[in-house]
Biopython code that builds the backbone (N, CA, C, O; Angstrom):
import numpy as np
from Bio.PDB.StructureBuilder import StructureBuilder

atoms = [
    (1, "UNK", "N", (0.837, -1.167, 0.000)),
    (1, "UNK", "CA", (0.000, 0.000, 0.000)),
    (1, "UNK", "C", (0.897, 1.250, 0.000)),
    (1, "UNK", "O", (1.745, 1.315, 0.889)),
    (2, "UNK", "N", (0.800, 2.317, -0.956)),
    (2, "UNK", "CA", (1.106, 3.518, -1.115)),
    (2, "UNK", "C", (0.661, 4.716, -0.021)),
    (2, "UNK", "O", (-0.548, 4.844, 0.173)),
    (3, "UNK", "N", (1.288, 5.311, 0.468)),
    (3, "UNK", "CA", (0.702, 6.279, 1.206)),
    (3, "UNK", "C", (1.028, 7.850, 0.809)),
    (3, "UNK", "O", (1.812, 7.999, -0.128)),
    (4, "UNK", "N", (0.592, 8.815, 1.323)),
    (4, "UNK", "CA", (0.241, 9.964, 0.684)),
    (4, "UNK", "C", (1.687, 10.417, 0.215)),
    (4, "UNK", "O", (2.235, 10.500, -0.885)),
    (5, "UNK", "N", (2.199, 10.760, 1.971)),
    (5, "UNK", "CA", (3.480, 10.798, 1.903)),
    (5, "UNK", "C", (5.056, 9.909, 0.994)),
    (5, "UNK", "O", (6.218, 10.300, 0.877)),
    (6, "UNK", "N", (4.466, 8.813, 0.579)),
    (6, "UNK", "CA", (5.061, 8.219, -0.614)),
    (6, "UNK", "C", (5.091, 8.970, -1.638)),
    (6, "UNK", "O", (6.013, 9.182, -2.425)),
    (7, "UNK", "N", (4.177, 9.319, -1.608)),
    (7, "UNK", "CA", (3.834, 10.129, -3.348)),
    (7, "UNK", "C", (4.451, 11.432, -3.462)),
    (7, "UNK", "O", (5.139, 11.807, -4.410)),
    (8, "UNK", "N", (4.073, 12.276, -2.141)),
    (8, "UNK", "CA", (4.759, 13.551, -2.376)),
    (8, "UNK", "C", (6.265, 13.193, -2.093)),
    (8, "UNK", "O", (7.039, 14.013, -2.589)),
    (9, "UNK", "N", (6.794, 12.271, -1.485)),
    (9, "UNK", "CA", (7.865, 12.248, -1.624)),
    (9, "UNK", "C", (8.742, 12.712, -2.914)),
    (9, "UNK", "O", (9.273, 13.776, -3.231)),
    (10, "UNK", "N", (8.626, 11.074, -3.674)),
    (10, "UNK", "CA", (8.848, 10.845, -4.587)),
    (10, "UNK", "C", (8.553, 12.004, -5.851)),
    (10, "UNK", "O", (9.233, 12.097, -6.873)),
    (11, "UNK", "N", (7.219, 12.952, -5.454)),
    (11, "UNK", "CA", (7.592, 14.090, -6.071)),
    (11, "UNK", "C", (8.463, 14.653, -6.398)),
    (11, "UNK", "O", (9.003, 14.830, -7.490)),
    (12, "UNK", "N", (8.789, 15.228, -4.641)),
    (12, "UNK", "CA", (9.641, 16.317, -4.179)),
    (12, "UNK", "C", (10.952, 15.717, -4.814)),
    (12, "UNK", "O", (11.554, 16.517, -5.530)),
    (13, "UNK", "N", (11.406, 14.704, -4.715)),
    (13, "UNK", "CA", (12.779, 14.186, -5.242)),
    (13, "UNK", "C", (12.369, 14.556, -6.669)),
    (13, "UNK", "O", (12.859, 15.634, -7.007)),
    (14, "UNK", "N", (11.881, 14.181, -7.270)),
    (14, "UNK", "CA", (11.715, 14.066, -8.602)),
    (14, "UNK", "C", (11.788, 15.648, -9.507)),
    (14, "UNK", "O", (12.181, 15.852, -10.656)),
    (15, "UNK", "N", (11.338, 16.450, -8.655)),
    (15, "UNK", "CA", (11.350, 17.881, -8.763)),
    (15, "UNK", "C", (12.863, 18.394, -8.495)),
    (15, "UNK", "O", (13.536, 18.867, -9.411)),
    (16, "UNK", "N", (13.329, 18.270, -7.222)),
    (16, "UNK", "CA", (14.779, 17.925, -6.791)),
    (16, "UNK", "C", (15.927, 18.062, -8.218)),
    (16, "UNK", "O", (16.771, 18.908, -8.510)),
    (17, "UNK", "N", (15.372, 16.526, -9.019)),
    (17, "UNK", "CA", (16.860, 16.280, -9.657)),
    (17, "UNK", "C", (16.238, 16.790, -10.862)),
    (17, "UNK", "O", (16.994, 16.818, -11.833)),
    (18, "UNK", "N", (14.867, 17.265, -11.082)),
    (18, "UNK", "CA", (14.895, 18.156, -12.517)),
    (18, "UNK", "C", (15.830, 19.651, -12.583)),
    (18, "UNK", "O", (16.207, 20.366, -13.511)),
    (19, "UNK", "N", (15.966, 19.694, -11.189)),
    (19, "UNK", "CA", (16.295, 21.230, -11.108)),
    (19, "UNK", "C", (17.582, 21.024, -10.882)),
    (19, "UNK", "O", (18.004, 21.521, -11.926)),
    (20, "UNK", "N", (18.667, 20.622, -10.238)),
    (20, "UNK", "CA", (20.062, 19.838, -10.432)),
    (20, "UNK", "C", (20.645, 19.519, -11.832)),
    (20, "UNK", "O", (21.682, 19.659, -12.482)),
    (21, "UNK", "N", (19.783, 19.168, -11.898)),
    (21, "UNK", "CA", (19.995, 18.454, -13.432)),
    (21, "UNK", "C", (20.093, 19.925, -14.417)),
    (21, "UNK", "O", (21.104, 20.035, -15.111)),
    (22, "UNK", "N", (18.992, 21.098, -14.474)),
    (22, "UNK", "CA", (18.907, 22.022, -14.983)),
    (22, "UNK", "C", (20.539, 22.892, -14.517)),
    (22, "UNK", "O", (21.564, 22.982, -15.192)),
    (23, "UNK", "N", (20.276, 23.374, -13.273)),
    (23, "UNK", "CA", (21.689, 23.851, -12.981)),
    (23, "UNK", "C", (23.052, 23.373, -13.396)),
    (23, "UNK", "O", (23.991, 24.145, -13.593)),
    (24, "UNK", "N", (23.138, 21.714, -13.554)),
    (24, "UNK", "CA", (23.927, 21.461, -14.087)),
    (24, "UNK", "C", (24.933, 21.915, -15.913)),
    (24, "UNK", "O", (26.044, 22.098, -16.409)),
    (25, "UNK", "N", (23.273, 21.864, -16.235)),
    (25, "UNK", "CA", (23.319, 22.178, -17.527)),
    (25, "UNK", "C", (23.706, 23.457, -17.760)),
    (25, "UNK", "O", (24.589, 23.726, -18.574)),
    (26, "UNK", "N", (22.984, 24.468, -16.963)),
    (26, "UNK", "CA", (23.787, 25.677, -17.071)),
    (26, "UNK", "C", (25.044, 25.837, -16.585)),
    (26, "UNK", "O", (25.395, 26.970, -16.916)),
    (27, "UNK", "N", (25.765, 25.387, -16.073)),
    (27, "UNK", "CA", (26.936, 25.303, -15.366)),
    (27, "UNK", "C", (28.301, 24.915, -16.892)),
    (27, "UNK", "O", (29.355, 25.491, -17.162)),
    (28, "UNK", "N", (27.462, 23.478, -17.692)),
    (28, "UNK", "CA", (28.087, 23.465, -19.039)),
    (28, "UNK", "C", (27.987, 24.542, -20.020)),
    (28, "UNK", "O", (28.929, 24.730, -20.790)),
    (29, "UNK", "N", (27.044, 25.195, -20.063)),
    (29, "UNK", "CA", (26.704, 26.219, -20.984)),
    (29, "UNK", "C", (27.391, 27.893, -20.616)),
    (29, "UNK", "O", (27.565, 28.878, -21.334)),
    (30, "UNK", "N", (27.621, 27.660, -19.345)),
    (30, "UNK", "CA", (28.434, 29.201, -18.841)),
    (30, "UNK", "C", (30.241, 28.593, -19.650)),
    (30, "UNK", "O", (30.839, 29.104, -20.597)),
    (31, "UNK", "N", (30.587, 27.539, -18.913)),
    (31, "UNK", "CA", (31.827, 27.011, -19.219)),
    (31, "UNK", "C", (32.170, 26.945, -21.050)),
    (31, "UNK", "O", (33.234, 26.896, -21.666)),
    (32, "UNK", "N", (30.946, 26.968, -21.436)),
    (32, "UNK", "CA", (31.010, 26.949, -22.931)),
    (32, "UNK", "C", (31.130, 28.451, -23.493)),
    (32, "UNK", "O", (32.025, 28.793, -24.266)),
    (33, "UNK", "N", (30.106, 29.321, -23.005)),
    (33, "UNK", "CA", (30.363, 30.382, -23.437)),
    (33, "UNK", "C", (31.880, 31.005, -22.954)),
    (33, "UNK", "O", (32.538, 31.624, -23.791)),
    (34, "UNK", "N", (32.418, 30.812, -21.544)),
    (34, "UNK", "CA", (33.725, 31.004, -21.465)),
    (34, "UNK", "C", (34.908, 31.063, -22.477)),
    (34, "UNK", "O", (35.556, 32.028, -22.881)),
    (35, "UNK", "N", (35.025, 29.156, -22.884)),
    (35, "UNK", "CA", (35.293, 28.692, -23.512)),
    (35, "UNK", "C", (35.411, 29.580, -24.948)),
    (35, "UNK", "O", (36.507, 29.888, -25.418)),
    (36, "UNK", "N", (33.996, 29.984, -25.640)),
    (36, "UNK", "CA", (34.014, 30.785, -26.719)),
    (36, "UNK", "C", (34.728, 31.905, -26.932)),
    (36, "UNK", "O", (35.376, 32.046, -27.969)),
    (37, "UNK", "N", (34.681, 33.010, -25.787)),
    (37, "UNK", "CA", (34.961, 34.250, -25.663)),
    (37, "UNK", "C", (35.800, 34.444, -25.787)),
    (37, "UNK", "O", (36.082, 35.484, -26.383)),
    (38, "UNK", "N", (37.001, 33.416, -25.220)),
    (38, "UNK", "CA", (38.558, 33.335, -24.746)),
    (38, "UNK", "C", (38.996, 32.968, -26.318)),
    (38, "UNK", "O", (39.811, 33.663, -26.925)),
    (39, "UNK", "N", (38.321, 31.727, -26.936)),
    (39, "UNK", "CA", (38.986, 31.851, -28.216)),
    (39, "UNK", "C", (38.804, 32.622, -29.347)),
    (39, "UNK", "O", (39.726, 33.049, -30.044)),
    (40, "UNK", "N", (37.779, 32.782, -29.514)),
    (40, "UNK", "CA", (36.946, 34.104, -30.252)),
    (40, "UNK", "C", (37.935, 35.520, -30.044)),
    (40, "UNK", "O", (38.425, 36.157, -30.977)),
    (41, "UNK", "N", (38.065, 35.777, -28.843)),
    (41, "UNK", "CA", (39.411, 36.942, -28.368)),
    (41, "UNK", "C", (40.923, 36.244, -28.778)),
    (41, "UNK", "O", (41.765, 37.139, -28.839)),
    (42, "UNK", "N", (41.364, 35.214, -29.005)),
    (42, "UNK", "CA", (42.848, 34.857, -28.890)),
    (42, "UNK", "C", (42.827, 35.309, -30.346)),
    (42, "UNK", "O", (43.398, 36.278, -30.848)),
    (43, "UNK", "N", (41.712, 34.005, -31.153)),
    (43, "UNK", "CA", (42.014, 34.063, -32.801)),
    (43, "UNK", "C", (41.764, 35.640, -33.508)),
    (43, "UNK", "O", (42.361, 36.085, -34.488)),
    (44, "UNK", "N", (40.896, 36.198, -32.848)),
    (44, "UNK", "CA", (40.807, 37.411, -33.309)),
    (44, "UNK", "C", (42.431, 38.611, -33.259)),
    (44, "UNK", "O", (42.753, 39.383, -34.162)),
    (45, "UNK", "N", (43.001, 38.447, -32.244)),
    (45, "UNK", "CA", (44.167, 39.069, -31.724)),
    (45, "UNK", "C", (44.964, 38.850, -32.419)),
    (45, "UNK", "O", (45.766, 39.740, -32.703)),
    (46, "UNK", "N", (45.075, 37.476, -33.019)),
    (46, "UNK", "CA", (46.030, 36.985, -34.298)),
    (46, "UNK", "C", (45.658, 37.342, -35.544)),
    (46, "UNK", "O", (46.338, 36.953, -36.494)),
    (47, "UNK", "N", (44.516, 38.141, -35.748)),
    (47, "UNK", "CA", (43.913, 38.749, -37.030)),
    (47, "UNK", "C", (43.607, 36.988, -37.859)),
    (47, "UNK", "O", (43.699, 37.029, -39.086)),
    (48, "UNK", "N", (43.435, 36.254, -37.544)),
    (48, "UNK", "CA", (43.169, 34.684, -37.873)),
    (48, "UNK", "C", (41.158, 34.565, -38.153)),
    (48, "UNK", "O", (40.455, 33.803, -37.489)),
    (49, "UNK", "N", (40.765, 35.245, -38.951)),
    (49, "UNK", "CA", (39.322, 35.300, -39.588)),
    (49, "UNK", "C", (39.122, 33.675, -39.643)),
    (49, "UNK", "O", (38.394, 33.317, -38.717)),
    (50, "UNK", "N", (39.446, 32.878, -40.252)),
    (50, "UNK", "CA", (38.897, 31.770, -40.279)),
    (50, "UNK", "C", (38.806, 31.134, -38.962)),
    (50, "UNK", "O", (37.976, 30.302, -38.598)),
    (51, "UNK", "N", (39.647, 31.576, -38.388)),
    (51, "UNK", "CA", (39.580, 30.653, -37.050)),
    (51, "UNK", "C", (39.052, 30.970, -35.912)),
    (51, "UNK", "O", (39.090, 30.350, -34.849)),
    (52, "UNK", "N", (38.254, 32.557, -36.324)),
    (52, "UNK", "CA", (37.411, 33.077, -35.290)),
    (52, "UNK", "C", (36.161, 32.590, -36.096)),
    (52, "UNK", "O", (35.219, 32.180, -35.419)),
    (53, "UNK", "N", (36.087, 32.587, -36.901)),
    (53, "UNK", "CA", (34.249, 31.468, -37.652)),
    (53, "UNK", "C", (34.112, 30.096, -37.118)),
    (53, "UNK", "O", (33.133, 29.418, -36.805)),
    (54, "UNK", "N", (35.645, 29.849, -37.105)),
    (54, "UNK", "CA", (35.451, 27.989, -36.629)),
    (54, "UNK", "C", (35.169, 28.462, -34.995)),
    (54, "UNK", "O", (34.273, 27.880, -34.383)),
    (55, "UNK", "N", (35.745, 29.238, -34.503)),
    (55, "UNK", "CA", (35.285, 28.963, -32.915)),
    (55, "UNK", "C", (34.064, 29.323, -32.207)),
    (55, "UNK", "O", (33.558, 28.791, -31.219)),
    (56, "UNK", "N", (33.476, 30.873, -33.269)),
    (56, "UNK", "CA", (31.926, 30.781, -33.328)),
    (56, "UNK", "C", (31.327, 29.721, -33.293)),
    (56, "UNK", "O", (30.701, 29.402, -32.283)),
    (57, "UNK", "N", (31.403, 28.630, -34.813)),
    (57, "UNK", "CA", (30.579, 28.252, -34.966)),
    (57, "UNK", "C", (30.636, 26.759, -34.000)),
    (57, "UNK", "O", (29.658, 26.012, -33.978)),
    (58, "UNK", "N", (32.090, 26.402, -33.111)),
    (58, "UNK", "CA", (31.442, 25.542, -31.832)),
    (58, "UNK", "C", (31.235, 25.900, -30.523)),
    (58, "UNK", "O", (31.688, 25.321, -29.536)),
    (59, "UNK", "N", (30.369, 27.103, -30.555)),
    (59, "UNK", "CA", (29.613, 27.598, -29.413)),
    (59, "UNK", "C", (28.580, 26.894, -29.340)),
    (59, "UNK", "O", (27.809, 26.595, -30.252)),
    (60, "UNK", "N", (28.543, 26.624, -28.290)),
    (60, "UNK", "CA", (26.910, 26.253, -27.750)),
    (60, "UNK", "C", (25.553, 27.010, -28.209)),
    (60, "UNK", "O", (25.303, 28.207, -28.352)),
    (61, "UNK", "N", (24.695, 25.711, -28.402)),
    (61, "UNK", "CA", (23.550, 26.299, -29.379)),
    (61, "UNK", "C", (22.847, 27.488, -29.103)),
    (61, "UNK", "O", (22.505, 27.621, -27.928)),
    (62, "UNK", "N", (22.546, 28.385, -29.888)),
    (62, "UNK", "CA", (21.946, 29.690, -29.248)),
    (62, "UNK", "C", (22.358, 30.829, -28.620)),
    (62, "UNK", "O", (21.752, 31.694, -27.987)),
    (63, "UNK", "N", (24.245, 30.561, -29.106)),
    (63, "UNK", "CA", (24.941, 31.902, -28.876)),
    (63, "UNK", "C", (24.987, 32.881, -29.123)),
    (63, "UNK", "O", (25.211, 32.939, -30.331)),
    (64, "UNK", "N", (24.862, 34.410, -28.454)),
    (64, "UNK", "CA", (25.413, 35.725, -29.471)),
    (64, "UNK", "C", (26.540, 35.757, -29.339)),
    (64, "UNK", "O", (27.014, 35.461, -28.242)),
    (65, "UNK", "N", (27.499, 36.188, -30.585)),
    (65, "UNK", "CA", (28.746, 36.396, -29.983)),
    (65, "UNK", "C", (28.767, 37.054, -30.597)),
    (65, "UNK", "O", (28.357, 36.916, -31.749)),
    (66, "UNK", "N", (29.719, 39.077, -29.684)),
    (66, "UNK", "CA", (29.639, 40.646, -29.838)),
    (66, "UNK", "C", (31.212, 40.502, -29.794)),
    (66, "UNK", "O", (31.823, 39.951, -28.878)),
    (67, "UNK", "N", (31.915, 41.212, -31.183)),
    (67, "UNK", "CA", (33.051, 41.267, -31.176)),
    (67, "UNK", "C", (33.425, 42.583, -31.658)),
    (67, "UNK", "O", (33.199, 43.091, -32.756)),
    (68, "UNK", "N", (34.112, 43.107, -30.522)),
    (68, "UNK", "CA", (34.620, 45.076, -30.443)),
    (68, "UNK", "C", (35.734, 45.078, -30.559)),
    (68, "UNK", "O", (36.463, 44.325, -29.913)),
    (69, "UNK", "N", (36.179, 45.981, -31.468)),
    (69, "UNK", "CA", (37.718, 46.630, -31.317)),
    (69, "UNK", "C", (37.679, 48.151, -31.345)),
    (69, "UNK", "O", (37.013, 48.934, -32.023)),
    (70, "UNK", "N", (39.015, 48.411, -29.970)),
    (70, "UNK", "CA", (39.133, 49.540, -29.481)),
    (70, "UNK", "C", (40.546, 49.784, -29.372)),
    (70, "UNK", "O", (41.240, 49.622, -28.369)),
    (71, "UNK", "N", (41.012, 50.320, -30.869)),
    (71, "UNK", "CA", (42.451, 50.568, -30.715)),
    (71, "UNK", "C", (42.931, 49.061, -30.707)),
    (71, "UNK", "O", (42.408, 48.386, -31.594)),
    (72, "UNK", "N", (43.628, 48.543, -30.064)),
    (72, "UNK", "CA", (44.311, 47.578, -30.105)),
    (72, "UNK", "C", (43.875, 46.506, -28.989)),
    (72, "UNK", "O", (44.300, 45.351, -28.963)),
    (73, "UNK", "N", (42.970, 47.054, -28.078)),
    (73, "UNK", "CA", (42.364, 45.918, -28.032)),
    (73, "UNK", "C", (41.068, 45.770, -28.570)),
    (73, "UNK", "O", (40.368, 46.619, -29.123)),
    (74, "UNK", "N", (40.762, 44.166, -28.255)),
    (74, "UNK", "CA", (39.667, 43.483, -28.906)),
    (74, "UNK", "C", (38.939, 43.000, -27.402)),
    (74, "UNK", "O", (39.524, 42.704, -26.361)),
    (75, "UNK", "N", (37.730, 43.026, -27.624)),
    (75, "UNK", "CA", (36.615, 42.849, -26.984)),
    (75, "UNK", "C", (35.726, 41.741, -26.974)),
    (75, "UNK", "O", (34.803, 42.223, -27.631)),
    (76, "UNK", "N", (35.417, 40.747, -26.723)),
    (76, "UNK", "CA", (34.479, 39.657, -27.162)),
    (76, "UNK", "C", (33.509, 39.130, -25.666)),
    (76, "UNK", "O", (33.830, 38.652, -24.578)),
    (77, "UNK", "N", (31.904, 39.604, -26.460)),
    (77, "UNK", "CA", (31.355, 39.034, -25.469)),
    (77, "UNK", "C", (30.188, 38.088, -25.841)),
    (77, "UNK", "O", (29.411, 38.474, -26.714)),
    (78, "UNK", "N", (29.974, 36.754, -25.193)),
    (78, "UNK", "CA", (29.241, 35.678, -25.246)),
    (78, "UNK", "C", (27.903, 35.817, -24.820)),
    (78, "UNK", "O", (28.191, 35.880, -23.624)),
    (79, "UNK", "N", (26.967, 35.893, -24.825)),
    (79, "UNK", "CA", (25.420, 35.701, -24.351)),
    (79, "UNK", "C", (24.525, 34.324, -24.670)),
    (79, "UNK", "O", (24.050, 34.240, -25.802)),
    (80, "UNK", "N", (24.327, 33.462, -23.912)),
    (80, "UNK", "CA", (22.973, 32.697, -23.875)),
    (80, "UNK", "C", (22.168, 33.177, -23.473)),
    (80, "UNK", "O", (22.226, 34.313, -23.001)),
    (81, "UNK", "N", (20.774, 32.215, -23.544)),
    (81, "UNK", "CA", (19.858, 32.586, -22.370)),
    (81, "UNK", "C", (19.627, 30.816, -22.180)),
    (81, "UNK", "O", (20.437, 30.003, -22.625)),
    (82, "UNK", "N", (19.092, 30.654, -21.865)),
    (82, "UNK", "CA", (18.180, 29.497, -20.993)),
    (82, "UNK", "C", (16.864, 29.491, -20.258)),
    (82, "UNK", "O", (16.518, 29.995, -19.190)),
    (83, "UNK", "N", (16.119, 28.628, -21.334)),
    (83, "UNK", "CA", (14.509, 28.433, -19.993)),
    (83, "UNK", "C", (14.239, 27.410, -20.495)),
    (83, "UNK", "O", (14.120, 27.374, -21.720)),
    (84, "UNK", "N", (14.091, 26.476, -19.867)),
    (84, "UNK", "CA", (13.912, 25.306, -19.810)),
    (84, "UNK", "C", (12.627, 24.737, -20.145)),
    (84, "UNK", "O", (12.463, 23.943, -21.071)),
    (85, "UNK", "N", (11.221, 25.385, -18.949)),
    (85, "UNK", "CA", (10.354, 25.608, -18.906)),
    (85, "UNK", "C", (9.364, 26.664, -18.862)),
    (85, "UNK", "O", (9.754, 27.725, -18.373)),
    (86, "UNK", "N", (8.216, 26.605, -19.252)),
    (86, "UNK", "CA", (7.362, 28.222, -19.640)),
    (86, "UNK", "C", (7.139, 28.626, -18.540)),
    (86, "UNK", "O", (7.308, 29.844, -18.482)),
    (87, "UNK", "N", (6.736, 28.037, -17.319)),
    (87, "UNK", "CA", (6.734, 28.674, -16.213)),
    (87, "UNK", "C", (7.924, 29.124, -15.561)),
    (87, "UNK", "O", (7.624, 29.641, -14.484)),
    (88, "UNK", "N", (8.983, 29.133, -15.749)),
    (88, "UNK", "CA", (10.660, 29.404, -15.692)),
    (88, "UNK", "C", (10.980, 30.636, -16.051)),
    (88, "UNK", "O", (10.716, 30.919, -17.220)),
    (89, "UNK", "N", (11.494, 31.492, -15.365)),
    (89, "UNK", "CA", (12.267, 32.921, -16.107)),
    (89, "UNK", "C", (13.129, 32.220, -16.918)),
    (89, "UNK", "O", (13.422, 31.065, -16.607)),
    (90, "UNK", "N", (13.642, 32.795, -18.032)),
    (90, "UNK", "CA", (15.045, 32.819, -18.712)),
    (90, "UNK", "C", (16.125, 33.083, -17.955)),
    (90, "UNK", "O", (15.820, 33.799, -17.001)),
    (91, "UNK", "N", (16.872, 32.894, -17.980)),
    (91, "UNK", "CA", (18.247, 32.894, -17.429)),
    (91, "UNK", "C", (19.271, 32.935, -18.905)),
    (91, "UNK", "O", (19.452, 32.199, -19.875)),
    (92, "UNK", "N", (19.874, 34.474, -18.329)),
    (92, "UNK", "CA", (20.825, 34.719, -19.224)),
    (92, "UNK", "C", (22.236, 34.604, -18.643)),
    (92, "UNK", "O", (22.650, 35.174, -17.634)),
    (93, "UNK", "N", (23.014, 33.638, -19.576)),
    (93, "UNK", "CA", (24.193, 33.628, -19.212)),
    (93, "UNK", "C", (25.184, 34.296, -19.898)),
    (93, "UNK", "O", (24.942, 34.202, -21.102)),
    (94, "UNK", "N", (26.380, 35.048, -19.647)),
    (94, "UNK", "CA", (27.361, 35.769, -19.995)),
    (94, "UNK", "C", (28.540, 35.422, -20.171)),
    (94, "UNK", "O", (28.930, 34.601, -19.341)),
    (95, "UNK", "N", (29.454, 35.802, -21.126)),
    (95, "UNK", "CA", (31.055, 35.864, -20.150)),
    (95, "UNK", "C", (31.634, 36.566, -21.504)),
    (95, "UNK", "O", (30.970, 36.489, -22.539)),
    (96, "UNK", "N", (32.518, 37.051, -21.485)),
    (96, "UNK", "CA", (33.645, 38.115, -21.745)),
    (96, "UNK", "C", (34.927, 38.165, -22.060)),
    (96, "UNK", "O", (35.487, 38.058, -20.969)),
    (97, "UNK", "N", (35.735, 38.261, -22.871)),
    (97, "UNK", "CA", (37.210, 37.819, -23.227)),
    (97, "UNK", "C", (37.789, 39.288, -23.326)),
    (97, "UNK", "O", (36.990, 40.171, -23.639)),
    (98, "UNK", "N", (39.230, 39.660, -23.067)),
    (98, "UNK", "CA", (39.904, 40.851, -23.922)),
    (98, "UNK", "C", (40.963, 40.554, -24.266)),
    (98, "UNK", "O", (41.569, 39.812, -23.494)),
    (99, "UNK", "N", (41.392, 40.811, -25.044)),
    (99, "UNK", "CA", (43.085, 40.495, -25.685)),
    (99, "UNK", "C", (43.716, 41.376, -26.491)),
    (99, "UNK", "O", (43.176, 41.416, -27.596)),
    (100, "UNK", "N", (44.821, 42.237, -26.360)),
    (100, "UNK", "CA", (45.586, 42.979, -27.120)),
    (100, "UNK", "C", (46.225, 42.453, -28.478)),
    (100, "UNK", "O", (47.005, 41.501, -28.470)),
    (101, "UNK", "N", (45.945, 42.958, -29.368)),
    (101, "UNK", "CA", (46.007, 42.733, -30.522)),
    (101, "UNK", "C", (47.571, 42.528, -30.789)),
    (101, "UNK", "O", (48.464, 43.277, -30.391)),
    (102, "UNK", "N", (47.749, 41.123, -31.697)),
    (102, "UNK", "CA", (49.457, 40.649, -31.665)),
    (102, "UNK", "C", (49.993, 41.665, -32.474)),
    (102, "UNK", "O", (49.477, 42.028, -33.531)),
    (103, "UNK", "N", (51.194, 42.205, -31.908)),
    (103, "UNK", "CA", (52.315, 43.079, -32.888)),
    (103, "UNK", "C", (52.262, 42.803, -34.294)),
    (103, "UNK", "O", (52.451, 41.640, -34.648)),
    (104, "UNK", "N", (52.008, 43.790, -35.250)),
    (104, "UNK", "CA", (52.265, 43.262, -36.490)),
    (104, "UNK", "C", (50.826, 42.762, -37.370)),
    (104, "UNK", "O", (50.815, 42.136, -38.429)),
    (105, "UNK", "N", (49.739, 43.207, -36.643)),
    (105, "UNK", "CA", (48.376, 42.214, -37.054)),
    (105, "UNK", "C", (47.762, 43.765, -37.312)),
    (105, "UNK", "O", (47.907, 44.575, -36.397)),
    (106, "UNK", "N", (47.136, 44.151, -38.444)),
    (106, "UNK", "CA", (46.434, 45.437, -38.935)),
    (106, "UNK", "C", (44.798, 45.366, -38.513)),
    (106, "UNK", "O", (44.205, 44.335, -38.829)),
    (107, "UNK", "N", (44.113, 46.336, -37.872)),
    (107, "UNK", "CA", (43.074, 46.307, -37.422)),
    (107, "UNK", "C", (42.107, 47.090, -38.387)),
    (107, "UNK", "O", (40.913, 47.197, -38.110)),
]
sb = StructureBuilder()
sb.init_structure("model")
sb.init_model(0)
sb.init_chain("A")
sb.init_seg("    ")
for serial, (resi, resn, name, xyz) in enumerate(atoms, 1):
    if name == "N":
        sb.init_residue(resn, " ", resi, " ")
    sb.init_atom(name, np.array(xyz, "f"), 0.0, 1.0, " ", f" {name:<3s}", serial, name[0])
structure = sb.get_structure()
């Protein structure tokens, strides 16, 4: 026999590791956009065009990626968002690279 408290248990857990599970995921998706920014800023610094398209394009799905130059340095910033569910705010995730442009590379 099942009792009430069985059930909401097994809810409450169940609710538990949807949301773990969610955080987790954002946790890969910050590390990814990291990931992007930093190379997106290196290859750019090397004036290396193709190899700032290849590192765009293995960003995590649903990236913006904002790339500024100011004088000699370069600027690169990453944006997701995330919502999982409709009753869920979005959650926007960020992150940011800068790198001085290599000697010798024309802006």
């Amino acid at each position: 026999m099942v009792t009430v408290e069985l059930v909401f248990g097994f809810l409450i857990v169940s609710i538990m590791m949807a949301v773990f599970g969610w955080g987790i995921l954002l946790f890969g998706v910050q590390i990814g956009c990291i990931d992007t920014a930093r190379d997106v800023a290196r290859q750019a610094a090397r004036g290396d065009d193709d190899a700032v398209h290849t590192a765009e394009s293995e960003a995590p799905h649903g990236v913006r990626v904002i790339v500024t130059t100011k004088g000699d340095q370069i600027g690169v910033e990453v944006t997701a968002r995330s919502k999982p569910f409709n009753f869920v705010p979005a959650i926007t995730l960020t992150a940011d690279a800068t790198a001085l442009r290599e000697p010798g590379e024309q802006g």
